[in-house]
C-alpha positions in Angstrom: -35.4 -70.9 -246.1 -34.7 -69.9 -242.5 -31.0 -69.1 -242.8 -28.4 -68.7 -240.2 -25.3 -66.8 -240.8 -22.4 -66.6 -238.7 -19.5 -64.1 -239.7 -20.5 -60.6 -240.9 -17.6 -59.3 -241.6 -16.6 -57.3 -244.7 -17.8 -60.1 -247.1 -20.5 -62.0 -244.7 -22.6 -58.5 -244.6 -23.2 -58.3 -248.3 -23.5 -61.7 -248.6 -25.8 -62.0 -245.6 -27.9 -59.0 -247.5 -27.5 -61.1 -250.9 -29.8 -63.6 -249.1 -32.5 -61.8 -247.7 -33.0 -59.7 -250.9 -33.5 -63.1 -252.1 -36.4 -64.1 -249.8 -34.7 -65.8 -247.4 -35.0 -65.4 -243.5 -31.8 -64.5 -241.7 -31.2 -65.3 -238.1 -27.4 -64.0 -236.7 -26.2 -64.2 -233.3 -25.6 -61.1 -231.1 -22.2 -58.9 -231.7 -21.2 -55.5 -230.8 -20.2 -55.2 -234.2 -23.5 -56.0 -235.9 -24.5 -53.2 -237.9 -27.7 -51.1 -238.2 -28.0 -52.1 -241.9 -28.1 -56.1 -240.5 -30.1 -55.2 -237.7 -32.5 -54.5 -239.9 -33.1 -57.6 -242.3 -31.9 -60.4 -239.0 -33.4 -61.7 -236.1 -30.9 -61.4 -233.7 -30.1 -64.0 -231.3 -28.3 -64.8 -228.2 -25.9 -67.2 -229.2 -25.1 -69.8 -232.5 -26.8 -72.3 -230.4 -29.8 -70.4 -231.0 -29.3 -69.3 -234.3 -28.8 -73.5 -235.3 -32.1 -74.1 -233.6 -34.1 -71.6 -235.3 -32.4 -72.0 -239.1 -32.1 -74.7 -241.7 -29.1 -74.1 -243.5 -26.2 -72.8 -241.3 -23.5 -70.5 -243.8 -20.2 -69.8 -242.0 -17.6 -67.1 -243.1 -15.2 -66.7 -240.5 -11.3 -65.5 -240.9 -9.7 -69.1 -239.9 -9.2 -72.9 -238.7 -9.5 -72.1 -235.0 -12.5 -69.5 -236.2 -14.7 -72.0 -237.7 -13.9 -75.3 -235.0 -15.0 -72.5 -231.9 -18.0 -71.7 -233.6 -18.9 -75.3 -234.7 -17.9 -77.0 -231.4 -17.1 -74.2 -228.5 -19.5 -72.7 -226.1 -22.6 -71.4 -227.5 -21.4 -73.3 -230.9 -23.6 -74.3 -234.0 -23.3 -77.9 -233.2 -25.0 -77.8 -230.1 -28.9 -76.2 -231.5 -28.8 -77.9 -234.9 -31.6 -79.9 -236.1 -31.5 -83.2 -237.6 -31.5 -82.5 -241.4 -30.1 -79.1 -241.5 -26.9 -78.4 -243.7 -24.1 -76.5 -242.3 -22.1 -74.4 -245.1 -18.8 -73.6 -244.3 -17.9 -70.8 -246.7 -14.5 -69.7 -244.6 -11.2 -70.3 -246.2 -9.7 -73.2 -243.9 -7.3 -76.4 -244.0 -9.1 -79.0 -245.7 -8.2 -81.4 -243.3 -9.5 -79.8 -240.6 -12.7 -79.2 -243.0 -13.0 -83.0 -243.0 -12.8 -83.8 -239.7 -15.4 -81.2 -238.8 -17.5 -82.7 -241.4 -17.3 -85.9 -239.7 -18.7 -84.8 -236.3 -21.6 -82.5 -238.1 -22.6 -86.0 -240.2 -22.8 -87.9 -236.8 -25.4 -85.4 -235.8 -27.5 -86.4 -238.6 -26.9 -83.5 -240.5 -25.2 -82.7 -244.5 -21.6 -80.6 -244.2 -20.9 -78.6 -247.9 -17.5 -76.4 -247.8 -18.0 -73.9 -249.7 -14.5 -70.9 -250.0 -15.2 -67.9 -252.1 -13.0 -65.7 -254.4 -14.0 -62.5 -255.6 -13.6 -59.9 -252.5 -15.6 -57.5 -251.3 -16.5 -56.8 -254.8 -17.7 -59.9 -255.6 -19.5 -60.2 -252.4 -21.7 -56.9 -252.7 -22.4 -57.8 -256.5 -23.8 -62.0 -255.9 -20.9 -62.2 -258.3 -18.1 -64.7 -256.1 -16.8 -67.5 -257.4 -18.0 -70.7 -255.0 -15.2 -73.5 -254.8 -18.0 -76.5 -253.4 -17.3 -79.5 -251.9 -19.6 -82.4 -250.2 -21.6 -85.0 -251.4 -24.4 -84.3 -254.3 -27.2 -84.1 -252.0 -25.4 -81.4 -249.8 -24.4 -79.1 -252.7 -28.1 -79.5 -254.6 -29.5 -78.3 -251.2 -26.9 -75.6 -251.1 -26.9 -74.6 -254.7 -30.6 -72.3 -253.9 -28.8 -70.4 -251.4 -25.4 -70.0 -253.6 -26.9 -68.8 -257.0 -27.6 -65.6 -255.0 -24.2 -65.4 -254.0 -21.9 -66.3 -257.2 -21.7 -66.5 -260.4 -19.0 -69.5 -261.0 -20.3 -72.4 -258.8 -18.5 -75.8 -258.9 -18.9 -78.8 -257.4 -15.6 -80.0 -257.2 -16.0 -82.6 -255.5 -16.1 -84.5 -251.8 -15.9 -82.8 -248.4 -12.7 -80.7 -248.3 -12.8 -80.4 -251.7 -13.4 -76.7 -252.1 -11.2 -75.7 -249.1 -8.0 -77.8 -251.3 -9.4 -76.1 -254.8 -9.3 -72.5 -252.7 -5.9 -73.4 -251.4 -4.9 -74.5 -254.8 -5.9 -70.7 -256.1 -3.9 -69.0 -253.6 -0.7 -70.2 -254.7 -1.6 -69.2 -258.4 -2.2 -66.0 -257.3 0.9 -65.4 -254.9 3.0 -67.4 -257.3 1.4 -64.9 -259.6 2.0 -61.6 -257.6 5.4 -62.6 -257.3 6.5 -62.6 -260.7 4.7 -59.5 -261.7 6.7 -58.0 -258.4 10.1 -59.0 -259.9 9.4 -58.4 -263.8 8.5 -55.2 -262.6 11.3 -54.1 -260.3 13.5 -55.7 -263.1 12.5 -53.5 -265.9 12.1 -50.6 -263.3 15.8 -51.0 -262.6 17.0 -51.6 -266.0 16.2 -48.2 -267.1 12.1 -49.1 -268.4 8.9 -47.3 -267.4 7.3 -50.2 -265.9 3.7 -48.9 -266.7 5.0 -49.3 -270.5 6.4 -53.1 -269.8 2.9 -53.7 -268.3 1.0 -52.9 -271.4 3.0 -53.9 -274.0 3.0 -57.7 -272.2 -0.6 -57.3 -271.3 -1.7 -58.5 -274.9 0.9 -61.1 -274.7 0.9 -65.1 -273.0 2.2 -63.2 -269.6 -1.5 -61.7 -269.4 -3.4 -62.5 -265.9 -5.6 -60.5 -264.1 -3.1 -60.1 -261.8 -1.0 -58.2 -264.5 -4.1 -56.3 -264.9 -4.8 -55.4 -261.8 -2.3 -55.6 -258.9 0.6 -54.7 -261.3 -1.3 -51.1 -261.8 -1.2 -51.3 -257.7 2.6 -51.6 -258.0 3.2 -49.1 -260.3 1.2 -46.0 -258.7 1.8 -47.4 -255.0 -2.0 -48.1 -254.2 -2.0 -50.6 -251.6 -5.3 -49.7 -249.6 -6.4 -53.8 -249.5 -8.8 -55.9 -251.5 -7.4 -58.7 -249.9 -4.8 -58.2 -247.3 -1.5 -59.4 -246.8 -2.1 -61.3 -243.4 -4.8 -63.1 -245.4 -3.1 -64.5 -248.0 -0.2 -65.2 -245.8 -2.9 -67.7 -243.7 -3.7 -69.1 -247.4 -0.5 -69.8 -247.9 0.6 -71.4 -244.6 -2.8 -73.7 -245.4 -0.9 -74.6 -248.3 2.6 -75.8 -246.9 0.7 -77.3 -243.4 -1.5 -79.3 -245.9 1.6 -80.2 -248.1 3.2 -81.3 -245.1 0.5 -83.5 -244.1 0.7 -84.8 -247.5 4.3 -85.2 -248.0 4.5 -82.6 -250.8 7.1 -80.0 -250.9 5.9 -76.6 -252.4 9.1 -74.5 -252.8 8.1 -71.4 -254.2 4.7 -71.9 -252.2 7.2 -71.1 -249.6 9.1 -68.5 -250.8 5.9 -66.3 -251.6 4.4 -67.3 -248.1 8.4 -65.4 -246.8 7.9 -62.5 -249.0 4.6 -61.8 -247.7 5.6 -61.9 -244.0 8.5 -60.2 -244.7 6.1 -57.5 -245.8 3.7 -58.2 -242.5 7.0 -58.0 -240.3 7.8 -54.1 -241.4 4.2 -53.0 -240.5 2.5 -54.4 -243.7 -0.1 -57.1 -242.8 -2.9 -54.7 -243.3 -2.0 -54.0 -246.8 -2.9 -55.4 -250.5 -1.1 -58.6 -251.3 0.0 -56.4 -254.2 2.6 -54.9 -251.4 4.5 -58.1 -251.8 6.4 -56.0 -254.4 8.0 -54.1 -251.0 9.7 -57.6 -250.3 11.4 -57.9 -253.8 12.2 -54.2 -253.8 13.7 -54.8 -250.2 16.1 -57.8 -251.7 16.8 -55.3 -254.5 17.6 -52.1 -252.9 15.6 -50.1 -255.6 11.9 -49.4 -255.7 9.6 -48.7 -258.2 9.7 -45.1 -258.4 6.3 -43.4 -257.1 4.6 -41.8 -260.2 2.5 -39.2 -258.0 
């Protein structure tokens, strides 16, 4: 397929690679930024006006709300070169609201919508091996499903437009809810007197096991917080979370509470760190931290 990709950032590159390794022809718009390496497998263009005329399938993966409607519908936008019968793919992480309304303007163009959030990282981008949260109607996410098998390895189609973006909100409070109790067991036992590191594996083969115990805890405990994902990511997850709940009439408490911790970290300088650093909020509240075992 011609393929047009909008967003190569630290996971659009790899994926943008992921699909021309797989025979497909990628056309990107002109940035500063591009690099070299997708210089080499893209036809550049002037503008996503041009790219939507020249592609297909249209794939998204931009940092936010605003991000995604400027690129759909502003100057130079995807909606105004697209083709009757292309598919636009939207596979940011945005307010599924939002995601719907978009999805109502591409239809009236004559063309399919699929929203399509990843999880997985950089890691998972550079492997094909994301986890793709789909939704849109069969038709869309059968057309899209080619293109996302070289992407991912857990591919759901979880139902309607707006679907995936309220299945990838729906992970990020698990995960923050998550982080934040690993943060406080760990600053608990740390303070009581326990080596942390020893809590962690003694309760890793227990029902308080997640990956997040597995992974991120470890980040707590040796004070690695170079980011996977950063802070000022998941706080825009998580402010997804309460505008949608709000829109909804839901009230998400500790939604909110992790959403606090995580700006209270962005407030002191931390934005650009590992969600994991949401342990610096609890240790804050605590007046102890863990004790750095360099």
């Amino acid at each position: 397929m011609k393929i047009g990709f909008v967003g190569l950032g630290i996971m659009g590159r790899p994926m943008a690679l992921n699909l021309n390794n797989g025979g497909h022809e990628i056309f990107v718009p002109e940035r500063a930024s591009l690099t070299a390496e997708t210089r080499a497998i893209a036809a550049v263009l002037a503008d996503a006006t041009a790219v939507a005329k020249a592609a297909e399938a249209i794939i998204l993966m931009v940092p936010d709300t605003p991000d995604v409607d400027a690129v759909l519908f502003g100057p130079g936008g995807v909606a105004a070169g697209l083709n009757k019968g292309s598919i636009v793919i939207d596979m940011s992480s945005i307010s599924p609201m939002d995601t719907k309304r978009f999805a109502e303007k591409i239809n009236a163009l004559g063309c399919d919508y699929v929203d399509a959030p990843v999880s997985g990282g950089e890691v998972g981008a550079k492997s094909a091996a994301l986890t793709i949260m789909a939704g849109g109607t069969e038709a869309g996410f059968a057309r899209a499903l080619k293109l996302f098998e070289l992407l991912g390895k857990n591919i759901t189609h979880v139902g309607p437009v707006g679907a995936g973006q309220v299945c990838k909100v729906a992970n990020q409070i698990i995960v923050a809810l998550n982080i934040q109790a690993v943060a406080e067991a760990l600053v608990f036992a740390a303070r009581a007197g326990a080596d942390p590191a020893k809590v962690r594996q003694a309760i890793m083969g227990g029902f308080a096991s997640s990956r997040v115990l597995e992974l991120h805890a470890e980040r707590m405990i040796n004070r690695t917080f170079n980011p996977g994902f950063r802070i000022r990511l998941h706080q825009k997850d998580l402010s997804l979370a309460l505008s949608s709940a709000r829109e909804l009439g839901l009230a998400l408490p500790n939604t909110a509470i992790a959403q606090q911790m995580m700006s209270s970290v962005a407030a002191r300088g931390g934005a650009e760190l590992d969600h994991s650093a949401l342990v610096q909020a609890i240790e804050g509240l605590a007046g102890f931290a863990i004790p750095d075992r360099k």
